[in-house]
N, C-alpha and C positions, 0 to 999 in steps of 0.2 A: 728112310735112312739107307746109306750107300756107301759106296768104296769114296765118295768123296767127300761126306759130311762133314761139318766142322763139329770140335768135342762138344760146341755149347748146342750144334743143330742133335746131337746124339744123346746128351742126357735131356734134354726139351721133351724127346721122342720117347725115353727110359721109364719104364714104370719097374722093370724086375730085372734086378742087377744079381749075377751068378757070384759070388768074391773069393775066387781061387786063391789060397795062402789065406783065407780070413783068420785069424788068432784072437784066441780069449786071454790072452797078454794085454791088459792097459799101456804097456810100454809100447809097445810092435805099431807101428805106423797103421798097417790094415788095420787095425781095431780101434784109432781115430776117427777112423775113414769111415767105416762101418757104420759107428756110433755118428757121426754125422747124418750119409745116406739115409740111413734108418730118420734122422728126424725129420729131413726135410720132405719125408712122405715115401719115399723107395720103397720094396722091398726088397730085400737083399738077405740072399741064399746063401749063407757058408760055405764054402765046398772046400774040406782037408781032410787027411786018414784021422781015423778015430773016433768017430760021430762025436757026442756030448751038442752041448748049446755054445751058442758065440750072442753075446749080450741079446739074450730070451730065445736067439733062433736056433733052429734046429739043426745040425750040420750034417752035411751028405758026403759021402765018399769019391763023387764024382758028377759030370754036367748032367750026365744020364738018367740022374736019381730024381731029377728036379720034374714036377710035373707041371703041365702047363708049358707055354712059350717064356724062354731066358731071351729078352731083348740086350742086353750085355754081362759081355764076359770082362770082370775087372781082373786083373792079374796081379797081387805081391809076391812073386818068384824070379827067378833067376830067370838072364836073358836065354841059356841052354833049355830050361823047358818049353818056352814060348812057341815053340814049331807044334811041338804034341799036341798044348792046349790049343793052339789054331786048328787043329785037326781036329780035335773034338768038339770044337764050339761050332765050326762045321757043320760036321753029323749030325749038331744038336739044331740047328736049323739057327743060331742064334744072328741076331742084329747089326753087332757091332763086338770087337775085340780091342780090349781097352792096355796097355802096358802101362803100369806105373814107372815112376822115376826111378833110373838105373838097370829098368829090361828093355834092351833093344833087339831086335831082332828081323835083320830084312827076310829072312824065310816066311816067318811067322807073319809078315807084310804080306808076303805074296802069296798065300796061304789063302789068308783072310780075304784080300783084296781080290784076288783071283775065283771065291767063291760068292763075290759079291756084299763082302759084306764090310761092316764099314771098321774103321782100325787109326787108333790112335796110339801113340807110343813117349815111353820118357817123358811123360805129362800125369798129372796130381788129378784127379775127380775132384775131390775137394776144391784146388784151389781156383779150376775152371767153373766150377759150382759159384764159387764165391764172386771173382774175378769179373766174370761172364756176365753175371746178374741173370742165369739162366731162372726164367720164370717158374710156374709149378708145371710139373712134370705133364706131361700130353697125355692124348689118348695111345692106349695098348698097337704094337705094331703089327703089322700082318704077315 
């Protein structure tokens, strides 16, 4: 996985998905999302203030808390935080940088892409999950 992968070459590659903005809201799109990832075999990390659980998982305060390698970072937040999170998915050594539909952000592009890693933006996980026909998830990234 790379600054140039395609979304379907990136969750193929995806075993442990980070879900910035995840919500224990059934309305909130992340918690669609979530509750899908989660079926189709993911694991997928909460990450928002507050801890509690987000449907059975545990939530952490930030990418830092997660142990083990985060092969992506999915984002439901605004296009203004998207530089920070790129900064810290970063640090956190992670895969790929994922924007959801409605955060754009060319920083957060150059960011990611410039640290190598790979960055999708203004696109659905789900509906490239679906769309794609991306198969079961591959082995763990290095």
């Amino acid at each position: 996985m790379g600054p140039d992968s395609t979304p379907a070459e990136i969750l193929g590659q995806t075993c442990v998905i980070a879900m910035i903005g995840a919500s224990p809201d059934p309305a909130k799109p992340s918690y669609g999302v979530m509750e899908y990832l989660l079926a189709q075999g993911y694991r997928v990390v909460p990450v928002r203030p507050g801890g509690g659980e987000v449907l059975g998982q545990a939530v952490v305060g930030s990418l830092a808390e997660i142990d083990g390698p985060i092969h992506m970072v999915d984002v439901f937040r605004n296009s203004d935080a998207a530089p920070g999170i790129a900064e810290e998915a970063v640090a956190v050594g992670a895969g790929a940088l994922w924007l959801q539909p409605g955060c754009i952000s060319d920083e957060a592009s150059a960011i990611a892409r410039g640290a190598g890693l790979a960055f999708v933006q203004d696109v659905c996980t789900r509906q490239v999950h679906r769309d794609q026909g991306v198969g079961p998830i591959g082995p763990p990234i290095s």
